[in-house]
Legacy VTK file of the C-alpha trace (Angstrom):
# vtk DataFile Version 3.0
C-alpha trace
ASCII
DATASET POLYDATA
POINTS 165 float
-40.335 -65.194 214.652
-38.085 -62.636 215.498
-35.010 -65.049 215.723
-35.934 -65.810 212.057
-35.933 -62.406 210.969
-32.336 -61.950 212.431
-30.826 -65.093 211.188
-32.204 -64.447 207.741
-30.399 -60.917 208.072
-26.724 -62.658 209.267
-27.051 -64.893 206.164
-27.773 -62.006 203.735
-25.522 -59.998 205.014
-22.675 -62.949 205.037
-23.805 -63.473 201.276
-23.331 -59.502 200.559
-20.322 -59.339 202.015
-18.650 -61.858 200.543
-19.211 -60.880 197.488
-18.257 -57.377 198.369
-15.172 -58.787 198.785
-15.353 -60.480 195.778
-16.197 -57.530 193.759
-14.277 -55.050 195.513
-12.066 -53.937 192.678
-14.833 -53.101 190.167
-15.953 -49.421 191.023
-19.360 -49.614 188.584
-20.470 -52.783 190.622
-19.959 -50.964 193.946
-21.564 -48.300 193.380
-25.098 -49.448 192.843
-24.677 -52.871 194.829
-24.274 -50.571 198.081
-27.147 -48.300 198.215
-29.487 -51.110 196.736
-28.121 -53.132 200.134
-28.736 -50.265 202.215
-32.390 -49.901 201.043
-33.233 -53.487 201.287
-32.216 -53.398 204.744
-34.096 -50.819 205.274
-37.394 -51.572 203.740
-37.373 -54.424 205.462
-37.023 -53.339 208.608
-39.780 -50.549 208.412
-42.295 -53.406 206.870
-41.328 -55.908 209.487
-42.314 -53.601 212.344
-45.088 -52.506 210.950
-46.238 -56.280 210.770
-45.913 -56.704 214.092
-48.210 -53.567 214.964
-45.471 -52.042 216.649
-46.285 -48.010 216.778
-46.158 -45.433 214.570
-43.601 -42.591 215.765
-45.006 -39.796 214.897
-47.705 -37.177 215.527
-51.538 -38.362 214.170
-53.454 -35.977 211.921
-56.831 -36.547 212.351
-59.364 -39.077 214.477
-60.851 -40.111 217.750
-59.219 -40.571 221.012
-59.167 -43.776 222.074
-56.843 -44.778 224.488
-53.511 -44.053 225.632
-50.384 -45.239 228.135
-47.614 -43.246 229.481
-44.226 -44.634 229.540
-43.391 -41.707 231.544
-39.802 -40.992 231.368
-39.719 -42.032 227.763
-42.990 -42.453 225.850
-46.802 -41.854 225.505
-48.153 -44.061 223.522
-51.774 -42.781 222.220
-54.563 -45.267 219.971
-56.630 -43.098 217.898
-59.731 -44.154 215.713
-58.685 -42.886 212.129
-60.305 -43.507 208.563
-63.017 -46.107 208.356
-62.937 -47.094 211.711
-58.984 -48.126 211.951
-57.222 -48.082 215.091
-53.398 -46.890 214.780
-51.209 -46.722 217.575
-48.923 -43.600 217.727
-46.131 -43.184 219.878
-44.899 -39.975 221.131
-41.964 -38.358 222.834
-42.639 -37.889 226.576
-43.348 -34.449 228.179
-44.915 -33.606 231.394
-47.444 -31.222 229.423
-48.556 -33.779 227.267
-48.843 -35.765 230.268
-51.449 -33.853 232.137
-53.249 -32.797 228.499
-53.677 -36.771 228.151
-55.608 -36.873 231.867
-57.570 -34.255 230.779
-58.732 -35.712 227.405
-59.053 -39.109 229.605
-61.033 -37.030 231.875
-63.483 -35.850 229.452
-63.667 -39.692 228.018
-64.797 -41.174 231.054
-67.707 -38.539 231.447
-68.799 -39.588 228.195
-67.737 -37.415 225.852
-65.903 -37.836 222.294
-62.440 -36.106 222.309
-61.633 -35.633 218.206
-58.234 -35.019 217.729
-58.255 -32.175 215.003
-59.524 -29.062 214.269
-62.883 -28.126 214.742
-64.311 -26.981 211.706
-67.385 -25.095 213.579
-65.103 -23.355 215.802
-61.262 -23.093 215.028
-58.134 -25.028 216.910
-58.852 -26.563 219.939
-56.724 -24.129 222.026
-57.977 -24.481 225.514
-55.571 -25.496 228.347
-54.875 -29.154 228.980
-55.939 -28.651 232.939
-59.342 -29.891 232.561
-61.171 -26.361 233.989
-63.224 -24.248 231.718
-63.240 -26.292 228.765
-65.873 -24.823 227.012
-68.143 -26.626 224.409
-65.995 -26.740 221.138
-62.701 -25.917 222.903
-60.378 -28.047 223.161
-56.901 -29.574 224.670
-53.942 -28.824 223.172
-50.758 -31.223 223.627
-47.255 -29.437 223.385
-49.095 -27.430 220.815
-48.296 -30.458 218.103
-52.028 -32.123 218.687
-55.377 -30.266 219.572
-58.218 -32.311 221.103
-61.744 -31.148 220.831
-65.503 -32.342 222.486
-67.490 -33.269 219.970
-70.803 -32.825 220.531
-72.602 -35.435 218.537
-76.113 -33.864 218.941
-75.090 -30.529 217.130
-73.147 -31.675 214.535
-75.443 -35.401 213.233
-77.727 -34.096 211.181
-81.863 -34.811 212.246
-83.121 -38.530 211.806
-85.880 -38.437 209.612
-88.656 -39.720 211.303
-91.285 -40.146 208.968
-91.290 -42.871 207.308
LINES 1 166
165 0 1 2 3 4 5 6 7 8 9 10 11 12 13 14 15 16 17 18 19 20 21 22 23 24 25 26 27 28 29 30 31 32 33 34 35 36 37 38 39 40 41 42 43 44 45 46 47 48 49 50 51 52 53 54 55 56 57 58 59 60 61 62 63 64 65 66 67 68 69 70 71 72 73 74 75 76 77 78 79 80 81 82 83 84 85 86 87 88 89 90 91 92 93 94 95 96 97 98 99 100 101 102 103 104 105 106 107 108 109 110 111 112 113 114 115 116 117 118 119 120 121 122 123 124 125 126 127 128 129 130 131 132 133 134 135 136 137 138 139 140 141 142 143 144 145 146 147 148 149 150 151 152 153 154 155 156 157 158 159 160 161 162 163 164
């Protein structure tokens, strides 16, 4: 697949060249024939990649830890549940503080709790320290101070099943 992608992008660019080369003395053709190129290159490398699911670089908003891997001189790469029950796959420049905030939220995970990356609307920023102690219901982890993790306590914050029918 990917060996198709690059020998469909040799061919279009032989094809563009050559007829830069044909059209290299006419200034008007020039000069919307190279930015149009330059987009079209680009477009379709950004919607290629994001076919194949690669990760989104970048810093997620809102949703629920899921999962993450540490590529640790280079990368983290975090899964969060977003909108309507999405996974999207983040990846994020590595520090050691985001490191050991990561454990921390994994920590809390494996105990059985739901770390919400956010801000807690009951309470404020999840500002706590990413070393695990004295996390305090509705405090939180906070990564590099770029992403704040929060417990969320599902029994406070569902409201009461009606049970009468």
């Amino acid at each position: 697949m990917i060996g198709f992608l690059i020998f469909g992008l040799v061919v279009l660019s032989t094809i563009c060249l050559w007829i830069l080369i044909e059209e290299r003395k006419s200034w008007k053709f020039l000069l919307w024939f190279i930015p149009v190129f330059l987009v079209l290159v680009t477009s379709t490398y950004v919607t290629y990649t994001s076919v194949l699911g690669f990760p989104k670089v970048g810093i997620p908003e809102r949703g629920m830890y899921l999962r993450h891997y540490i590529d640790e001189p280079n990368w983290i790469y975090l899964w969060i549940l977003s909108k309507n029950n999405v996974p999207m796959s983040y990846q994020i420049v590595y520090s050691r503080e985001k490191h050991d905030a990561l454990e921390g939220v994994k920590g809390k995970v494996e105990e059985g709790k739901f770390m919400v990356l956010g801000e807690d609307e009951q309470v404020g920023s999840g500002d706590g320290e990413g070393d695990g102690t004295g996390v305090r219901p509705g405090e939180g982890y906070t990564i590099g101070g770029d992403i704040s993790f929060y417990e969320w306590d599902f029994t406070d914050n569902m409201p009461p099943k009606d049970t009468q029918e």
